[in-house]
N, C-alpha and C positions, 0 to 999 in steps of 0.2 A: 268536441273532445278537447278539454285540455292539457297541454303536455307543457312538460320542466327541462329544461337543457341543465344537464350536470357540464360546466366546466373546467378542465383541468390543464394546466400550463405549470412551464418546466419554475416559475415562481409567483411569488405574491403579485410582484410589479405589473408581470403580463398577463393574471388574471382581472387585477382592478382595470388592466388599460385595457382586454378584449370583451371585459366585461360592460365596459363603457360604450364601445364600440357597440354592443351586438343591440345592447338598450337603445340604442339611436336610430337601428336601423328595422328593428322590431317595433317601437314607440308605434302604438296605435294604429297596427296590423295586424298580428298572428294574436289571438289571448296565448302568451307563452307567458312561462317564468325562467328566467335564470339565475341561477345560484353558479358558485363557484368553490372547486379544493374541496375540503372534508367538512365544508358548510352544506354542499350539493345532499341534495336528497338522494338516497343508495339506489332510489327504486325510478330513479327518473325515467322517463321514456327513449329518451337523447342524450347521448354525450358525446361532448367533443372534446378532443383527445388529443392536448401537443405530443407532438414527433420526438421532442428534444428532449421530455422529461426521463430520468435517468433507470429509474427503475419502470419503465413503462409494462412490459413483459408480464412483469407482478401484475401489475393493475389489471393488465386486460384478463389476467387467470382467474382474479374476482368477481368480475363481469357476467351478469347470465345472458347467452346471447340470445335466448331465445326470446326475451323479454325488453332489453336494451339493443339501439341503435346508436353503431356505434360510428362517426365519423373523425379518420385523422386529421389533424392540422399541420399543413404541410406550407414551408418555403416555398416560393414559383422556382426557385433553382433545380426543388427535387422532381427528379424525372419517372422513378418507379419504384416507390416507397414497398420496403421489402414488406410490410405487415398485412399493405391491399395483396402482394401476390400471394401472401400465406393464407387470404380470407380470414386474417385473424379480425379486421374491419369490415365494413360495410362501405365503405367508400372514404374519399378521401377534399375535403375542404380545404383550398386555394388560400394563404395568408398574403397582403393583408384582407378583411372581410371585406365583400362587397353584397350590396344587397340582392341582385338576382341569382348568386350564388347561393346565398344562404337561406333565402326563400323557396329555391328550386330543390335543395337538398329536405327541407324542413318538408315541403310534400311528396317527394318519396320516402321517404320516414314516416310517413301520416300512409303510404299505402302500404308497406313492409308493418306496420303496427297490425292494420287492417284484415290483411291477411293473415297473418301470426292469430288473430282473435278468430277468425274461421277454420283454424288449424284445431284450436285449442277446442270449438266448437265440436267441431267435426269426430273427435278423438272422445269428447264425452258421451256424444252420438253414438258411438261405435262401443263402447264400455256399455252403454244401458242396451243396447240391442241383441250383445251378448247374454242378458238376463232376461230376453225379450225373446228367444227363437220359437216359443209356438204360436206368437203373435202376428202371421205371415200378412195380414192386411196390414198393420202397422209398418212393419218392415218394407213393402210396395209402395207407401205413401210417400216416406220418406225419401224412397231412390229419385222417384218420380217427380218428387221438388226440385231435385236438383238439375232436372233438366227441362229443356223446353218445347211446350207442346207444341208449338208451329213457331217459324224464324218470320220475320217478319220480312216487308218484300226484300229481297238485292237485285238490284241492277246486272241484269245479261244471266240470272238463273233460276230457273223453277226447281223449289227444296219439298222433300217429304222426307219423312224419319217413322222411324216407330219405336218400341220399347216396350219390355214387358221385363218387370224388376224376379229378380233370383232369388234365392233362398239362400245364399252365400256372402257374408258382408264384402265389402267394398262393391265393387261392379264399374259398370262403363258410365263413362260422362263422355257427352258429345257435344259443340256449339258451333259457330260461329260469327269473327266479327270483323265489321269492316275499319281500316284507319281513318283518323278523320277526314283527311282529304278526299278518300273513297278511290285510293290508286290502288289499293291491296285489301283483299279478302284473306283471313285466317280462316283456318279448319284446326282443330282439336278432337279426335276422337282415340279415349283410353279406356282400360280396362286395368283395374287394378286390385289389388289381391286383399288392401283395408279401406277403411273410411280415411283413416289420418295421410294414406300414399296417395288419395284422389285429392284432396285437400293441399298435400305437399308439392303435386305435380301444378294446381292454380297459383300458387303462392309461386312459386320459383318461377313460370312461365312470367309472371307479372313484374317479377324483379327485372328477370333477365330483359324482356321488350321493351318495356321503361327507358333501357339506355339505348337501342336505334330508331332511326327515321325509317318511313314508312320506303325510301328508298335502295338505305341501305338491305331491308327486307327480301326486296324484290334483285336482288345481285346474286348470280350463282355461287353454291359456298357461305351464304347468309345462314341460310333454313339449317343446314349443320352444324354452323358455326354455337347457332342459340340454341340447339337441343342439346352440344357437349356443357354450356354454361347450365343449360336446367338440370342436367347429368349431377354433374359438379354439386349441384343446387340440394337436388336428391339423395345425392352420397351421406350426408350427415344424418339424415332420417330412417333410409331407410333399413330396414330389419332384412336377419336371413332368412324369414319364411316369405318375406313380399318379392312382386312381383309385378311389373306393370308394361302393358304391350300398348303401343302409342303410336299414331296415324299424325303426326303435326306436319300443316303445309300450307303454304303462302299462294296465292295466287295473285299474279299483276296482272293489269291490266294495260299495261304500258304492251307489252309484250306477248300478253295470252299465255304466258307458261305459268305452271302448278311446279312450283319447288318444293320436295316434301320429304322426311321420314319416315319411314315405317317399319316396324321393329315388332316383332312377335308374333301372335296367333288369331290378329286379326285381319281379316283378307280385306285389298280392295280390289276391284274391275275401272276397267277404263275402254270403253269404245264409243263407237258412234252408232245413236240410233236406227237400226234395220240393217246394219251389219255386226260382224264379229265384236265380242265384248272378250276381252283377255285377261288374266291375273297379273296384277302389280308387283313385283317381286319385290320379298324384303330386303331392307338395308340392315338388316340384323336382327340377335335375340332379343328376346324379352329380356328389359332393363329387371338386372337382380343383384346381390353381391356376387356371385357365380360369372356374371358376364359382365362387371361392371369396367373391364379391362377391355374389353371386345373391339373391333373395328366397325364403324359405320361409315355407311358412306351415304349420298345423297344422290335423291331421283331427281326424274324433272321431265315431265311435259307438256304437248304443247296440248291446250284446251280448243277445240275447233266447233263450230256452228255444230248444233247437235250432238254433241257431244257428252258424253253419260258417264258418272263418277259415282259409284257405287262404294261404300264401306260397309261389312258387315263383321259382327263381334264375333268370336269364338263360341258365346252360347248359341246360339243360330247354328253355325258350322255343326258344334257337336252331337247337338239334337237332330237336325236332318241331313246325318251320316255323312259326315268331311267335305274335303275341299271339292273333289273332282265332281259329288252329285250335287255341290253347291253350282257351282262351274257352269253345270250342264242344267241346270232349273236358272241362272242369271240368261245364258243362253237363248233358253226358252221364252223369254220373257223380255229378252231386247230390243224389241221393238211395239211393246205396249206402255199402257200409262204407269205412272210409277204406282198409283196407288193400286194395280193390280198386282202388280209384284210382290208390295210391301202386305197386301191382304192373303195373297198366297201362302208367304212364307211363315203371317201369323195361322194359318188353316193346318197347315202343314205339320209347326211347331204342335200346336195344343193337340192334332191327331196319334201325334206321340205321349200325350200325357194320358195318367189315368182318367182323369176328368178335367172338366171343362174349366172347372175352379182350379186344378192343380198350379202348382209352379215351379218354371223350371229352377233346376241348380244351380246355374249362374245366368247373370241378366242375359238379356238376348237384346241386341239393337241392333236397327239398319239405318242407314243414311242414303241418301237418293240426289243426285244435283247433276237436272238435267242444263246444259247451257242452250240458251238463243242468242249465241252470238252473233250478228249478220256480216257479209262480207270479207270473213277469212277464208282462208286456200285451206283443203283436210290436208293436215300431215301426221303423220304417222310419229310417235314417239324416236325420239333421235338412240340408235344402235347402242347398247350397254350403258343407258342414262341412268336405268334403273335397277340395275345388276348393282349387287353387293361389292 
């Protein structure tokens, strides 16, 4: 894909001189173009954006941001350029240029474009399906893409999942991935009220991790830290009718703790194989305009040899009659294979429907992660970890 840098400096002088600069350090790496001033192509993918120019303000109200990235150019003197704390930018570029600066910026801008085009996707998805509701195989196929039919192995944990797509647009997305190092497992499991909030909530997730290390990650106060940035991230998209409940949590391996979120109306369990399995309590509502002011707070813990981490979605719960006889059928079933459980709850599920073909109203998924971890001590989740 090729992309145009639009850019603009407080005069002529220093865009011929950064414009020289950026040529130099581009020459026969990135296929890019740069242009500069009111030469710049309106629709470029990239701009960068002196700090100093006078009417700046203007400029950026022109700007569509949904389409343009937009980076400032800032003196090394400035310490917290008021336009990144306004989010009226995308980040902010160190003068004078250096090349793994502006190579580094140029691909996260190549992934913030990336996802902007799966947003856009997603949202024309969500328009024809609208026109599409007594198409219900169609509608199944589609949720069903979006997620994955078996995880491929991770180290220290046997996964099962299931899924059966709803008759309600947006629905649950579930994954997992590991950092490159392989110090930290991520979890993502949401439920969301359109296509364009599931789409909004990968997009923002990918901006916001982009900027920590896999260590930072793994620090207590991390895992909250980046759901109030994808919060943040959210706010601008989303509508009054959306709604989105979200399970996000880091696992280290440095340490065995599960650092996580969870916010709405889908439940997790957490115990050890052939004994007691308990409810995870939430760290708050379901992300809406209504609760977007709310307090969250962050869980956390420890993962121990045999150890069973269950998520399942609100459609499950509401089909076979809430939390407590969820509770007590997870109970039942805590000490067999996952895939008896997860076959149960599919028996269970369609025994409530009118037929075998039917589908429920909203997707129903389960997530299953039993650990083999060897040679840790069981301990017990640490006293009000997980308390709101």
């Amino acid at each position: 894909m090729k992309l145009n840098i639009a850019l603009y400096a407080r005069n002529k002088q220093k865009e011929e001189e950064w414009l020289h600069s950026l040529a130099t350090i581009l020459d026969g790496i990135i296929d890019l173009g740069v242009t500069v001033g009111d030469e710049g192509d309106h629709l470029s993918r990239i701009i960068f954006l002196d700090s100093e120019i006078l009417n700046l303000r203007f400029i950026l109200d022109k700007i569509d941001r949904t389409k343009q990235i937009i980076f400032l150019l800032v003196d090394e003197s400035s310490s917290n350029p008021e336009l990144l704390v306004e989010e009226r930018v995308d980040d902010v570029l160190v003068l004078p240029f250096r090349r793994l600066d502006v190579l580094s910026k140029i691909r996260y801008a190549r992934q913030i474009i990336l996802w902007n085009e799966v947003i856009i996707l997603n949202k024309s998805m969500s328009d024809t399906i609208k026109f599409l509701q007594d198409d219900l195989c169609l509608a199944e196929n589609l949720q069903k893409a979006r997620l994955p039919k078996r995880f491929y192995e991770i180290k220290g944990f046997d996964i099962s999942s299931r899924y059966l797509a709803g008759l309600r647009a947006g629905g649950d997305y579930f994954d997992l991935a590991e950092s490159s190092d392989g110090r930290l497992l991520s979890l993502l499991f949401s439920d969301s009220s359109s296509y364009g909030l599931a789409s909004a909530v990968l997009s923002a997730l990918m901006r916001v991790t982009l900027k920590f290390t896999s260590n930072q990650l793994s620090e207590d106060g991390m895992i909250l830290k980046t759901f109030l940035q994808i919060r943040d991230e959210l706010l601008h998209v989303l509508q009054e009718e959306d709604e989105l409940s979200l399970f996000y949590g880091s696992y280290s391996r440095k340490d065995q703790y599960l650092r996580f979120v969870n916010l709405g109306r889908n439940i997790v369990f957490y115990g050890t194989l052939g004994h007691s399995i308990e409810i995870i309590v939430h760290q708050g509502e379901a992300l809406s305009m209504a609760s977007k002011d709310s307090i969250v707070s962050e869980g956390k813990i420890k993962i121990v040899p045999d150890g069973r981490l269950i998520v399942i979605s609100s459609g499950f719960i509401d089909v076979l009659g809430g939390i407590e006889k969820m509770h007590q059928l997870v109970q039942d079933f805590q000490a067999k294979e996952r895939e008896a459980f997860l076959n149960e709850l599919t028996f269970r599920l369609k025994s409530k429907l009118f037929s075998e073909d039917d589908i429920p109203a909203r997707d129903c998924s389960a997530l299953i992660l039993d650990a083999n971890l060897p040679g840790l001590q069981l301990l017990k989740p640490v006293q009000g970890e997980n308390e709101a």
